[in-house]
N, C-alpha and C positions, 0 to 999 in steps of 0.2 A: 351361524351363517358363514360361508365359503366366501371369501374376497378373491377373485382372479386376480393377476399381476395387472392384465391390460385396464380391469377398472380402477385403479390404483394407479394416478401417476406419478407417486414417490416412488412406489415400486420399479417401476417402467422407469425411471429417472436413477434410480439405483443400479436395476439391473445393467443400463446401457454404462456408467460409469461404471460396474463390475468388468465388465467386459470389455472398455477401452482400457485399461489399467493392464489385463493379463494377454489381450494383445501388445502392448506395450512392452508389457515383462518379455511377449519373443521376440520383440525388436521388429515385428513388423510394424510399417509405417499405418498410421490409421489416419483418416478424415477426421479431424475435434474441429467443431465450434468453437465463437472466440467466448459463447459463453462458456463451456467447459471445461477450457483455460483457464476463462478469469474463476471458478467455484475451486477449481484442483488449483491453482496460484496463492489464492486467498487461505484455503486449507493447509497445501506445503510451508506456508511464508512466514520463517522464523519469525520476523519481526509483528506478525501477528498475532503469532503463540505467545511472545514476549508480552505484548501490551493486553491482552489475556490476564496473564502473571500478574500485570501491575493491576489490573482490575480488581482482581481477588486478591491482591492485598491492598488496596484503598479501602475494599469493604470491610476486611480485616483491622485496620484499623479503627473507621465507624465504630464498628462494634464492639472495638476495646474502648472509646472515650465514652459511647453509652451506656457498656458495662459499671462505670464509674458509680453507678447509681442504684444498680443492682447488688443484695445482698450476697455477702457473697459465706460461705460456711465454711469450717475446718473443723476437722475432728485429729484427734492426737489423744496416745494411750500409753501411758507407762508404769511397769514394776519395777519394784528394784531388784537387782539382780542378787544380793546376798542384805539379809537383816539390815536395818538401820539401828546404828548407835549414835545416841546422843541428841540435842537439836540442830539439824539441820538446816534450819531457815525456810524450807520450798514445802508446800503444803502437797501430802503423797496423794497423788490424785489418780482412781484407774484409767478414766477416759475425762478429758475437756472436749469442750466445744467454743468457738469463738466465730460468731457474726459479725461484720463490718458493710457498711455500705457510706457512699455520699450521699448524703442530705440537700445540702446546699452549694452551691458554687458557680457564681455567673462565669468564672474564667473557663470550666468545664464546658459551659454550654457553648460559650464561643470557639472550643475547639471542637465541640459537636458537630458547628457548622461547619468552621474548615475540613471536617473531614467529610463531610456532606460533597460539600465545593472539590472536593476531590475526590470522590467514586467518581461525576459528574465531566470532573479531567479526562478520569483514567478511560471511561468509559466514551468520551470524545476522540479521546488519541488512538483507542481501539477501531473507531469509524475513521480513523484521518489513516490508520497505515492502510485498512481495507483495501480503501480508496486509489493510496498510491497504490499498492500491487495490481488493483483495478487497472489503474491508467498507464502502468509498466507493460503488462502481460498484454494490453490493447495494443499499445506502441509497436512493441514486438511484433507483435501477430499480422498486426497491419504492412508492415514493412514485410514482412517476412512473404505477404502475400503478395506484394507487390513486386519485392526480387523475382518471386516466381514467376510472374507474370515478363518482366523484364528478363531472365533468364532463360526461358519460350522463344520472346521477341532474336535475342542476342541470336540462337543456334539457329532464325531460322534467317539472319543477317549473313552469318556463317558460311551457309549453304551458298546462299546467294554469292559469296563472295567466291566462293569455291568454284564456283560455276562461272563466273567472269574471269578469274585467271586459265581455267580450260579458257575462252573464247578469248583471249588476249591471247595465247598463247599461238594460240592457231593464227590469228590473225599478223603476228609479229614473224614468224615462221615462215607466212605470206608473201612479208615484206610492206604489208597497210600500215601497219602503225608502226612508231618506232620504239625502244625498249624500253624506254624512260617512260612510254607505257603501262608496261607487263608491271614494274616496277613499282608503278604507282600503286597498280590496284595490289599486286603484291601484299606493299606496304596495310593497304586498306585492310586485309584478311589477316595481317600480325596484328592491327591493331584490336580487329573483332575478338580475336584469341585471346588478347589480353584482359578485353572486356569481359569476357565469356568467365575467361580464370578468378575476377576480380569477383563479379555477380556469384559466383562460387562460394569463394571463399566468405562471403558477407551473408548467404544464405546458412553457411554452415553454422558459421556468430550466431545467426537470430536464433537458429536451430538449437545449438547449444543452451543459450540464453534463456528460450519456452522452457528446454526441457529442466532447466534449474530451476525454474520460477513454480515451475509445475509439478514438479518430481518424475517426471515418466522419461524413460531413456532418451538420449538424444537420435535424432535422426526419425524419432516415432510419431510426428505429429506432421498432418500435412494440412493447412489451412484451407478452410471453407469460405470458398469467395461469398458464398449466397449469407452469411451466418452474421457477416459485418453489418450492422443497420448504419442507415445515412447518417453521417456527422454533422447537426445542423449548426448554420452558417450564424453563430454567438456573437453578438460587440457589445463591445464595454457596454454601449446606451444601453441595454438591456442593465433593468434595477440586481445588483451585484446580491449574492446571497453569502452570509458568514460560514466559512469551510469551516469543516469540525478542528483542523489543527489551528486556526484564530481562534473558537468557542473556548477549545482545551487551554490555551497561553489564557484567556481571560478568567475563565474558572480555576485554575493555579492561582493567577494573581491577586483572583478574590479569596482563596483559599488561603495563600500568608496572607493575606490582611486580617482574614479573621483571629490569627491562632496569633499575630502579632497584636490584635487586640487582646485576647486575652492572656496575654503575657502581660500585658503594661497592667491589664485589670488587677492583677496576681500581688501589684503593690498595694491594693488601695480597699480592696476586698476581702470580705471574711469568708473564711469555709466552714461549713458544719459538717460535720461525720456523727454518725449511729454507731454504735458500739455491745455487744453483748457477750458475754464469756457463763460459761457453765460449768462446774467442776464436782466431778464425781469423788467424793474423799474416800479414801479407805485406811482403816487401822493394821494393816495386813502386816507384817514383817517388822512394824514399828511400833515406838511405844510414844508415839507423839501426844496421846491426851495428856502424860506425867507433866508436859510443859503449859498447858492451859490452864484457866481456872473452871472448863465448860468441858463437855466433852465435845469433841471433833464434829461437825456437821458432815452429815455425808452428802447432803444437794445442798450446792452454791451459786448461785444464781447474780450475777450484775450487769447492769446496762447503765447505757447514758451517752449524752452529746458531746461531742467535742466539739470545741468549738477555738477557729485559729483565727487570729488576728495578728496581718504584719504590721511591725512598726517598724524596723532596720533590719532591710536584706540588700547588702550587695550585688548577691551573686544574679537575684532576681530582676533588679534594677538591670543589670550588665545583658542580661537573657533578653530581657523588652528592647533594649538597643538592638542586640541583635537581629529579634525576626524580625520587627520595623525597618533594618535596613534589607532581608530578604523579602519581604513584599511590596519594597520601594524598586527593587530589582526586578520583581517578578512581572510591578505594573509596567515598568520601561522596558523589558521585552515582549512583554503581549502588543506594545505602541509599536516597537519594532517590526515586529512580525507583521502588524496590519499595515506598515508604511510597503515594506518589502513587497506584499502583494501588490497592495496598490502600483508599485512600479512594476513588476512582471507583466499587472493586466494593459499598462499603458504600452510596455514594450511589445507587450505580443498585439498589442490593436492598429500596433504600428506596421510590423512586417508582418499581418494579414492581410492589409489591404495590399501590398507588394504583389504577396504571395497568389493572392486570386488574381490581380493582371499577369503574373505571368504564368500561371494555370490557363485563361483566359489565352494569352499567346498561345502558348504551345499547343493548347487545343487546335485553332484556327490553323498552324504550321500544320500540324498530323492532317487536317482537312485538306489543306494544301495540295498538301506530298500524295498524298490520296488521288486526287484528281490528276496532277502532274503523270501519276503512274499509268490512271486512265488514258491518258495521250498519248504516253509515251507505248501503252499498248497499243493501241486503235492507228498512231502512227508507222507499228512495224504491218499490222494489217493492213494497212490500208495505203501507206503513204502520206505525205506531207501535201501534194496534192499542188506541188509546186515544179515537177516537172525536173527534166535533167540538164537543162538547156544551163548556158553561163552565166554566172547572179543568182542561181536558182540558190537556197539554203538544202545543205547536206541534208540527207534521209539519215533518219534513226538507223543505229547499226545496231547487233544484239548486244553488245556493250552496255546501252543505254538500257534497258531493261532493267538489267539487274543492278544497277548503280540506281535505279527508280525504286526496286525495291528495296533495296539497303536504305536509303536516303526514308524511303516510307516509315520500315518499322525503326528508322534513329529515330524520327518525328514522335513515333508512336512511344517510344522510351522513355523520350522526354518530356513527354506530358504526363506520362506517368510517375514521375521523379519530380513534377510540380506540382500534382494532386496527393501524392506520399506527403512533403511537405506542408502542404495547406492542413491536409487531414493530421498532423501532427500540430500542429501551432491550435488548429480548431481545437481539438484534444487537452491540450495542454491550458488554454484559454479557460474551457469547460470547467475544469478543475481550478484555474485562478479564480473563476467567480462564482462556486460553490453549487455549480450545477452538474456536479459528475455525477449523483445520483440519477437524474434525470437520464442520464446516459447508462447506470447499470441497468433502471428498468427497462429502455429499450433491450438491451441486452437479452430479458428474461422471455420480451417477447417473439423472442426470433428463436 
């Protein structure tokens, strides 16, 4: 059976990241999703690759303390290279074989479990950097969408400004206004430029930043407003859920406690071991029966238990101090780590309430300025409506216009510079209380 791409949406999901990648490679700019930032983030992001690494050797370990218990074989073969003279002591043997396995040993199995406790780490801290690259590559992206959007507003403040020094200019020339006028708004159109250069230079940052996060050239990603889903509005009160970098500090911690229990066990307990050796004898090059009263057996066969019992070890004593004091360390940084959060969720539940009043403000301001601009249009149409007579209040000149639209899209800047903000503390929050998962699925479904 024939599978088309279109019915296939891994395919159709491939193919489109084939083809943002080698558009990318010519450096043409392309529209990405903040989801296919955060999957190419997640996949570039050494520190990913890294706790990967440490994954596959936690398991690697597992598997050597359970190996403990497994027989394990060896074969070994030797001639001698020139005649044997004399008695030699070593029984000439063509090939051995030697069996060995643990039988017994509780201290074993307590480091079974520590190393259990520690896939269990590795495989948390792998979900904890995810996560951060998750909530980097959002950060970024968000902002980055939001310069743009403020970088829009700035050029078309610009204009505006552009266009009131023409009409001051003319009007000073007049002799209407005086130059401490022209001057003013002057000043107003250096300061837009300055904005303009600043919103630049800070998009160029996030730009660079994506394209590191991500691997795809800089300048090659241009954000999707539609692709951001709503940030919902998280407080502390909502029941806290355990991030996977608290789960990992807590399974480390229980991890030396185990391997520091069976270190202290390692005084007090016996090990048993299996044993078995085979040895192939041969008279070849030797005259080794002259020293027996039998002739040489050629299959030798022995097995049996070992069995250890400590009564005076130093070094093992010294070892049990040891890891007991590394999983007395490990529980007071996992306490750590979970105080730490605790304070980051209280600081951010702090200036989010801030931060929504004055998102809150600045909205109502853009509203404002909005309207204001409405009159001030409707005013150069129409008049003020108060007549030319003396006391009357001056008529709007074209002046006022454009100082309405500048003053507009400042309003509009600024409330966008306080929803940037909110949408970051929200962000950041998510992640303090273990819900940024919550926020990669939204992510899948946009």
């Amino acid at each position: 059976m024939h599978l088309r791409a279109q019915d296939n949406p891994r395919c159709v999901r491939a193919y489109f990241v084939t083809a943002l990648v080698l558009a990318a490679t010519a450096h043409a700019p392309a529209q990405v999703s903040l989801r296919t930032a955060v999957e190419l983030a997640q996949q570039n992001s050494s520190t990913v690759r890294l706790a990967g690494a440490d994954v596959a050797k936690a398991r690697a370990s597992l598997s050597e303390t359970r190996d403990a218990f497994v027989p394990s074989i060896t074969f070994g073969s030797g001639l001698p290279a020139f005649p044997e003279i004399g008695f030699t002591g070593n029984l000439p043997t063509i090939w051995d074989a030697t069996v060995q396995s643990m039988v017994f040993s509780i201290p074993q199995i307590r480091y079974m479990q520590a190393a259990r406790r520690g896939v269990q780490a590795a495989l948390l801290n792998q979900k904890e950097a995810r996560e951060q690259v998750a909530l980097d590559t959002s950060l970024a992206y968000v902002e980055l969408d939001t310069v743009d959007s403020e970088l829009d507003a700035t050029r078309q403040q610009e204009s505006y400004a552009v266009r009131l020094v023409e009409i001051e200019h003319q009007r000073t020339d007049a002799g209407v206004d005086p130059l401490s006028e022209l001057l003013q708004d002057q000043l107003i159109a250096a300061q837009l430029k300055l904005k303009r250069l600043h919103l630049e230079t800070r998009a160029a940052t996030l730009a660079k930043q994506l394209a590191t996060l991500t691997g795809l050239p800089a300048g090659s990603i241009i954000p999707d407003h539609a692709s951001i889903p709503e940030i919902p509005a998280v407080t502390a009160d909502e029941t806290p859920r355990s991030t996977p970098g608290l789960e990992a500090a807590e399974m480390v911690a229980q991890s030396k406690a185990r391997a520091a229990k069976g270190d202290q066990e390692r005084v007090w307990f016996p090990q048993v071991a299996f044993g078995a050796i085979y040895n192939r004898n041969t008279t070849l090059l030797n005259n080794i029966n002259q020293y027996y009263n039998h002739v040489l057996p050629t299959n030798n066969l022995s097995s049996g238990f070992n069995i250890q019992l400590p009564l005076f070890d130093v070094e093992v004593h010294a070892k049990s101090r040891e890891s007991a004091a590394d999983a007395l360390r490990a529980k007071v940084e996992a306490e750590q780590a979970q105080q730490q959060n605790n304070l980051q969720i209280a600081e951010l539940t702090s200036s989010l309430r801030e931060l929504d009043a004055q998102a809150e403000v600045a909205s109502l301001k853009q509203q404002i300025a909005g309207e204001q601009l409405k009159s001030v249009m409707t005013e150069l149409e129409l008049g003020n409506g108060a007549g030319d007579g003396q006391g009357a209040p001056p008529q709007a000149n074209p002046t006022a216009e454009q100082k309405a639209r500048i003053d507009e899209r400042q309003k509009y800047v600024d409330a966008l510079d306080a929803g940037l903000d909110l949408s970051k503390a929200r962000l950041n929050l998510l992640r303090a209380l273990g819900h940024m998962q919550d926020w990669l699925d939204e992510l899948h479904t946009k």
